[in-house]
N, CA, C and O of each residue as an XYZ file, in Angstrom:
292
protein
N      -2.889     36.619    -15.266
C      -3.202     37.897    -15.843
C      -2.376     38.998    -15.180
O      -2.291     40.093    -15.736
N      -1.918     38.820    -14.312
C      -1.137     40.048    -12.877
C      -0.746     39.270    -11.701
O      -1.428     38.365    -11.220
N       0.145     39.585    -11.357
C       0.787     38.942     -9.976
C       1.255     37.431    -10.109
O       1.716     36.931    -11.135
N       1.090     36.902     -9.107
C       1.380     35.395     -9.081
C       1.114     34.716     -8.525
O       1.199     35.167     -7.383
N       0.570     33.134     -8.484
C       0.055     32.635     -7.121
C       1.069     30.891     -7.299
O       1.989     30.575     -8.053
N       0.467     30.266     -6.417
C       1.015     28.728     -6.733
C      -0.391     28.048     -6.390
O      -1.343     28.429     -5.709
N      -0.062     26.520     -7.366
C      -1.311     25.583     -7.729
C      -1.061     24.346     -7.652
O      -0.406     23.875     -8.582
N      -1.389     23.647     -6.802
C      -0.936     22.182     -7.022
C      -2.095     21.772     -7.483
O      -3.240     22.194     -7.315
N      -1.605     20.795     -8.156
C      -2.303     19.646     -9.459
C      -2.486     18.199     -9.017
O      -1.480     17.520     -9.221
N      -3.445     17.593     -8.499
C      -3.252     16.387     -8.334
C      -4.309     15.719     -8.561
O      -5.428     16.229     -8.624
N      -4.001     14.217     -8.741
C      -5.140     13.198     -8.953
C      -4.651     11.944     -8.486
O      -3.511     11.840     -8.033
N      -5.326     11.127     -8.556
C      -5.212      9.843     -7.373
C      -3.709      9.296     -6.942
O      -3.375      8.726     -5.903
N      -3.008      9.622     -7.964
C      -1.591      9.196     -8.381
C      -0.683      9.804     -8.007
O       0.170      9.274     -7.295
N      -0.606     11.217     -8.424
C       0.156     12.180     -8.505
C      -0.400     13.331     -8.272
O      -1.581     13.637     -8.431
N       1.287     14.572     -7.529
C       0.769     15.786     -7.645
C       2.018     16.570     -8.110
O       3.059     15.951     -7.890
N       2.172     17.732     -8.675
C       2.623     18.688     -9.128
C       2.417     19.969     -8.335
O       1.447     19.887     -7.582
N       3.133     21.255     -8.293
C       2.899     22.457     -7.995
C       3.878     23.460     -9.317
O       5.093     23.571     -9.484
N       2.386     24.211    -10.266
C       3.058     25.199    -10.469
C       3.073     26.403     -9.898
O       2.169     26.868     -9.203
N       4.313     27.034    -10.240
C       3.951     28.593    -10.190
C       3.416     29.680    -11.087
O       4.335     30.141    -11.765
N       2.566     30.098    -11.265
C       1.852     31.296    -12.368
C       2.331     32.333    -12.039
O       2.094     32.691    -10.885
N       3.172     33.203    -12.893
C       3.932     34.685    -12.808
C       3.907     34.549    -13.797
O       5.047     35.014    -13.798
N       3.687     34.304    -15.014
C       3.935     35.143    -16.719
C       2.569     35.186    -17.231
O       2.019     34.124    -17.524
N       1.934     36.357    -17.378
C       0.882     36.416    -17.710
C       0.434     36.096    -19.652
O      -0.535     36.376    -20.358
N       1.642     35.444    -19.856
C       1.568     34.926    -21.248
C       1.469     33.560    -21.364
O       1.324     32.935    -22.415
N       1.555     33.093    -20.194
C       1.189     31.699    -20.055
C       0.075     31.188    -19.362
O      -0.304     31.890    -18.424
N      -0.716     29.866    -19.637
C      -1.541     29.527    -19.121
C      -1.506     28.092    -18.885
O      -0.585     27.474    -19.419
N      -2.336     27.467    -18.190
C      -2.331     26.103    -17.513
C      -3.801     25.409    -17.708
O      -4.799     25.617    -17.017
N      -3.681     24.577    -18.771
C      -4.897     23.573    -19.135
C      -4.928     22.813    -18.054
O      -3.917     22.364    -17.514
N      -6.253     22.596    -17.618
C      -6.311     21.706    -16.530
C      -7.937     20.247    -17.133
O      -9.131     20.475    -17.322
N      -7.344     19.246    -17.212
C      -8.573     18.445    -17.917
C      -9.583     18.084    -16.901
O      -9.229     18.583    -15.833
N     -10.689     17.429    -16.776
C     -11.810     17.410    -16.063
C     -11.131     16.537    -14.706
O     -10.067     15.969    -14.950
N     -11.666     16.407    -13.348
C     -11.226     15.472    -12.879
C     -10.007     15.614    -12.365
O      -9.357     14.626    -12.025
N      -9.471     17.052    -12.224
C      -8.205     17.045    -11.890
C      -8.365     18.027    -10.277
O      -9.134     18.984    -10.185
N      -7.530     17.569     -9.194
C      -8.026     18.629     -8.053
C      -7.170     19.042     -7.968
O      -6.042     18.552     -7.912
N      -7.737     20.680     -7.921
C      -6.732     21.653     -7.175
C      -6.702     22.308     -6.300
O      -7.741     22.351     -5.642
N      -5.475     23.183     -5.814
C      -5.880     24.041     -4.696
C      -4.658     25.412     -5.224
O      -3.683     25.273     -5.962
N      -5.141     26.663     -4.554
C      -4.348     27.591     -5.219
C      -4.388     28.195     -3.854
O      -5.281     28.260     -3.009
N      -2.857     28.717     -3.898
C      -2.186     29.686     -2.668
C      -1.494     30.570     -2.938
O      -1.375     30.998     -4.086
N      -0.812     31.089     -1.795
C       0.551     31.909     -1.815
C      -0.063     33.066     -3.137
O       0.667     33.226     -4.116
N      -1.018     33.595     -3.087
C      -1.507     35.126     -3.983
C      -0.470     36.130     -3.418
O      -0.204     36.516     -2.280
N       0.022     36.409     -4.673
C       0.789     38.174     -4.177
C      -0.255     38.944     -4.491
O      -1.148     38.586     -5.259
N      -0.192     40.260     -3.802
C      -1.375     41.153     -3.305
C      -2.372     41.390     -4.446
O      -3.596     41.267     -4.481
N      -1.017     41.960     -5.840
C      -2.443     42.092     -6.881
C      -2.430     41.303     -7.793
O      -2.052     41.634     -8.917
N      -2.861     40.036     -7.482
C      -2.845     38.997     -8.058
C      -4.511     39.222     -9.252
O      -5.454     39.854     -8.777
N      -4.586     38.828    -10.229
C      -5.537     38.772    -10.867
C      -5.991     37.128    -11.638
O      -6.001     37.235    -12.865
N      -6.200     36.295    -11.348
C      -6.626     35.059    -12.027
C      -7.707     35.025    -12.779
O      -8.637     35.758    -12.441
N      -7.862     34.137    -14.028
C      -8.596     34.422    -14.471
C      -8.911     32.718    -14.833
O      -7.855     32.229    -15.234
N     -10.008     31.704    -14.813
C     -10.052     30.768    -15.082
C     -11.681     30.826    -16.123
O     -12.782     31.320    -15.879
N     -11.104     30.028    -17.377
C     -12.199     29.638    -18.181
C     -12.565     28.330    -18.063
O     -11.813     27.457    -17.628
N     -13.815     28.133    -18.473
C     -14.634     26.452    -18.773
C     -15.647     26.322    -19.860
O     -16.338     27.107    -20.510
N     -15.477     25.063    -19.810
C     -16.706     24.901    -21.166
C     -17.507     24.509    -20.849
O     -18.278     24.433    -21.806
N     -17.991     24.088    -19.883
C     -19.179     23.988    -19.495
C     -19.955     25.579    -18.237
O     -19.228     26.424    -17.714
N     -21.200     25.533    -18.112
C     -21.574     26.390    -16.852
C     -20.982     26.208    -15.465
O     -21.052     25.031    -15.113
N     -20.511     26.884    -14.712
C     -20.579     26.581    -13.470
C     -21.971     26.086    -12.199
O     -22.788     26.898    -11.765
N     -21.934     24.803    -11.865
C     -22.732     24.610    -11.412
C     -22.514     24.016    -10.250
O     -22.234     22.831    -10.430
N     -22.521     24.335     -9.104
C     -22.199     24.652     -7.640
C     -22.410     23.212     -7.225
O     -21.454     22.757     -6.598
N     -23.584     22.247     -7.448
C     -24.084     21.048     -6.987
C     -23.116     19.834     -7.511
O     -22.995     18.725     -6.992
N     -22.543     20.277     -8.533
C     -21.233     19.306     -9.242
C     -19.990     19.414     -8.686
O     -19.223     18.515     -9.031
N     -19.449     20.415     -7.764
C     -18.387     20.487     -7.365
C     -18.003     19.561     -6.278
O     -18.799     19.378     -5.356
N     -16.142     18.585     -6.312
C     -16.309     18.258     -5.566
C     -15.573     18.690     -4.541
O     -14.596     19.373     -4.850
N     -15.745     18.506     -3.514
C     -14.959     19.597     -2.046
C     -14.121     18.659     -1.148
O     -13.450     19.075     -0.204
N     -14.211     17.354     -1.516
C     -13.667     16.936     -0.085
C     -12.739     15.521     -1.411
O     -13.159     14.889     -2.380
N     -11.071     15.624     -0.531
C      -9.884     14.881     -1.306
C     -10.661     13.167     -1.281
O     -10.840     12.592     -2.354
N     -11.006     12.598     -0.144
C     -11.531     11.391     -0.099
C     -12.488     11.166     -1.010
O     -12.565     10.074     -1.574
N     -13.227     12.047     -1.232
C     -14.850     11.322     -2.354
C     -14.136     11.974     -3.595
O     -14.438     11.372     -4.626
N     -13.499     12.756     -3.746
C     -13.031     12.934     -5.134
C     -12.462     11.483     -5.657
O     -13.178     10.832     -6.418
N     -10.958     10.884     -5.187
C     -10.376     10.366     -5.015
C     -11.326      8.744     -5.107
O     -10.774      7.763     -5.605
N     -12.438      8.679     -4.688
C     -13.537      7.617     -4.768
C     -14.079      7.768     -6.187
O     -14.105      6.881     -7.040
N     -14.496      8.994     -6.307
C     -14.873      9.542     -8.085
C     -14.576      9.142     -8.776
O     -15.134      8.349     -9.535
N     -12.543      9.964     -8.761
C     -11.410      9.345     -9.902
C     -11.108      8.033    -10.188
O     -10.557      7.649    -11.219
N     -11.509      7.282     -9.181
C     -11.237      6.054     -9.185
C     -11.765      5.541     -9.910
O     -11.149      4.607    -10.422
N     -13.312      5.825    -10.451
C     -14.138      4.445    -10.548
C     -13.898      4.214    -11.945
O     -13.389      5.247    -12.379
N     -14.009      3.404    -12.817
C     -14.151      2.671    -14.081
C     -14.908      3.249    -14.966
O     -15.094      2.718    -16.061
């Protein structure tokens, strides 16, 4: 939406890093995917949507049990 930050994308396999600076573009991210976001210039503005609620008890926080998650069948 403003400024710019960087995002790496990864899942059990693979990772990616974009950079966000065009506020005409956006970045689908599908369920199951971990990220982490850095490097904010000062007036950075992000804006992330979902389709579901945010619900704090579903999140996962740590690369190992995600990574156990993604895995399973």
């Amino acid at each position: 939406m403003a400024g710019s930050l960087n995002i790496d994308v990864a899942d059990p396999r693979s990772k990616r890093t974009f950079r966000l600076d065009d506020p005409a573009q956006a970045l689908y991210l599908p369920a199951m995917i971990w990220t982490f976001l850095y490097d904010f210039t000062p007036e950075t503005v992000c804006l992330a949507a979902a389709s579901t609620h945010y619900d704090n008890t579903k999140v996962v926080r740590d690369w190992d049990n995600y990574r156990r998650l993604a895995t399973l069948p």
